[in-house]
Every structure is written in C-alpha cells, then in structure tokens.
C-alpha positions as CSV (number, residue, x, y, z in Angstrom):
1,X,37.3,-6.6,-34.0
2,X,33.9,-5.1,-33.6
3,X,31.5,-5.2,-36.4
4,X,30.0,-1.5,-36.3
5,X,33.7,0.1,-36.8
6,X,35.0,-2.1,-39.4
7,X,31.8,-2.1,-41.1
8,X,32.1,1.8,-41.3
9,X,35.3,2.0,-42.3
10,X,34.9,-0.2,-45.1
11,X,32.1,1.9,-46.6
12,X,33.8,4.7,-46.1
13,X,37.5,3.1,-47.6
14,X,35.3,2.3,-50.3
15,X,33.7,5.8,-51.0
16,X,37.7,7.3,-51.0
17,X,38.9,4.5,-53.8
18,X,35.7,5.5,-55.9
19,X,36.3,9.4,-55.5
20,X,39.9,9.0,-56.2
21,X,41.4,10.2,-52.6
22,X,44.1,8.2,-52.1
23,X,45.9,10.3,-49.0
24,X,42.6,9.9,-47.5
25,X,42.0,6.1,-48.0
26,X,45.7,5.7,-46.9
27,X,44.9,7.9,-43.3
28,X,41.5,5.5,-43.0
29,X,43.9,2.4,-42.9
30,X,46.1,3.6,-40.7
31,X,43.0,4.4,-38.5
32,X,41.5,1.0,-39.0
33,X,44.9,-0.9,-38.0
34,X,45.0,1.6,-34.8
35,X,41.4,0.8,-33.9
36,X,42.8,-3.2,-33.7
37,X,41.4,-4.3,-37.2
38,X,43.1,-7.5,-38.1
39,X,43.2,-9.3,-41.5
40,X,43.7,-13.0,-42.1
41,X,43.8,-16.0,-44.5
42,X,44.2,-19.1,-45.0
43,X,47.7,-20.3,-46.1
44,X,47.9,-22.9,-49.1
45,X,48.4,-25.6,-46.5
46,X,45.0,-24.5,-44.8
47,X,46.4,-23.2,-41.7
48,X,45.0,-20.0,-40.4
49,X,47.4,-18.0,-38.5
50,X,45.4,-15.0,-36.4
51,X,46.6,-12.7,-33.6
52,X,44.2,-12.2,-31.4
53,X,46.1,-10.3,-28.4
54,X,48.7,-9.4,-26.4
55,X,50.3,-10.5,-23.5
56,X,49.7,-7.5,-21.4
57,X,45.8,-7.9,-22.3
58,X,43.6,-8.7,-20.0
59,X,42.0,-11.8,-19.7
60,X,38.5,-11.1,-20.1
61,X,39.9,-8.8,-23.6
62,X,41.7,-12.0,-25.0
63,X,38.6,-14.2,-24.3
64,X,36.4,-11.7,-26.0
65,X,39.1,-11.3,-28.9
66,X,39.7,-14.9,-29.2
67,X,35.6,-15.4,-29.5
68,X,35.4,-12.9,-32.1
69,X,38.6,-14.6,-34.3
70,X,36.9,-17.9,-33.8
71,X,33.6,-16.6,-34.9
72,X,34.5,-14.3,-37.5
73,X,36.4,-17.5,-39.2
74,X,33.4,-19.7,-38.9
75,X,31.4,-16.9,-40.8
76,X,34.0,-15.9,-43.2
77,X,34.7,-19.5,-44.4
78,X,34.2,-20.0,-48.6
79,X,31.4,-20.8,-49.8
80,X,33.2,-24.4,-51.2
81,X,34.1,-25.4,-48.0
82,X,32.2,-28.9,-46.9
83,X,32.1,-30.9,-44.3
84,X,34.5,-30.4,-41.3
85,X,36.1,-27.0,-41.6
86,X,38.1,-26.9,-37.9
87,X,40.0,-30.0,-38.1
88,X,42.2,-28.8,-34.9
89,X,43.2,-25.7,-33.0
90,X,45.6,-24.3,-31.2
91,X,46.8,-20.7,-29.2
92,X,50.2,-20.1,-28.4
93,X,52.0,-16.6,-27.7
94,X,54.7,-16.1,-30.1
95,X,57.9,-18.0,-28.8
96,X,56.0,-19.9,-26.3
97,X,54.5,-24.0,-27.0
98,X,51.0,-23.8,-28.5
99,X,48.0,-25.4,-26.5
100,X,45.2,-27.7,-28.0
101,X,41.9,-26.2,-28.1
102,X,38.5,-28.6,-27.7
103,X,36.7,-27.5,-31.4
104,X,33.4,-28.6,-29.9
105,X,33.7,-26.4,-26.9
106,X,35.2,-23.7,-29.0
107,X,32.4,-23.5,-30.9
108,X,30.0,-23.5,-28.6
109,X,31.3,-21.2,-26.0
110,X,29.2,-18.1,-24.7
111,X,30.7,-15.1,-23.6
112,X,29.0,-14.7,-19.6
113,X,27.9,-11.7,-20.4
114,X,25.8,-13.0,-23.3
C-alpha cells in the first residue's frame, strides 16, 4: 500500500498498454499483487469490503495497513459523494465476528511515529 511503488507501477503499466506489450504489462501485475497492491470498490449497496492483513502480521504492520486502507478510501471517494461518507465501520478476520470501529477516532488517528 505505499504510494511511491504503486505510483511507479502504474506509469510504467501504463507505458506497456500504450507500446502494445502485453507479456510485459501481465509480469508488472503479477509484481504489483506480490508487492501487496490491493484494489477495492464499493459494492452497489455502498459497502466497501478491503483486506488489509493477515493474521500472522504483526501488529504494528496491520495498524499501518489498516491507516493506509482508511486513508486511501477517504481520498479515493467520488467526486459526488456529500455529506457523511463513513456512516459505520467495522474489522473482522474472515470467519471470525466483526468489531465496531469509532469513525471519529478513525479518522483522526496518528501513526506514533508520525
């Protein structure tokens, strides 16, 4: 989820679609997906579903992970979007019960070493 290396492989996806090199744009995905690049919508309910970790993570990595997830949403929202855009939110590993986040908090959270 960092910024420099997704940035940098987009450009460079972008520069094997235009020259026609499709084995190449196909071996840059693969690298982007090993490098932990995740993608993510919203469903037609409005319910954004994002991994953000695994269990055998650390705890400090999921923080950081879940910071970047909650901050690349806020930025990516649409452009239409008004008012309230986090109406609730919730982490849960993937058989287990979810737990309630605090938006406010969420929002407002600082990594420590920021």
């Amino acid at each position: 989820m960092y910024c420099d290396v997704q940035s940098h492989c987009i450009i460079a996806y972008l520069e094997c679609v235009a020259t026609g090199d499709a084995l190449d744009a196909l071996q840059l995905a693969i690298a982007e997906f090993k490098q932990g690049k995740v993608e993510y919508r919203a469903d037609k309910t409005g319910i954004v579903h994002l991994p953000f970790g695994k269990a055998n993570f650390a705890e400090e990595d999921l923080l950081v992970n879940l910071v970047a997830a909650i901050r690349s949403v806020e930025a990516n929202k649409p452009s239409g979007a008004e008012g309230v855009y986090w109406k609730s939110a919730q982490i849960c590993s993937a058989m287990g019960p979810s737990i309630r986040l605090n938006i406010r908090e969420m929002l407002d959270y600082r990594l420590p070493s920021e």
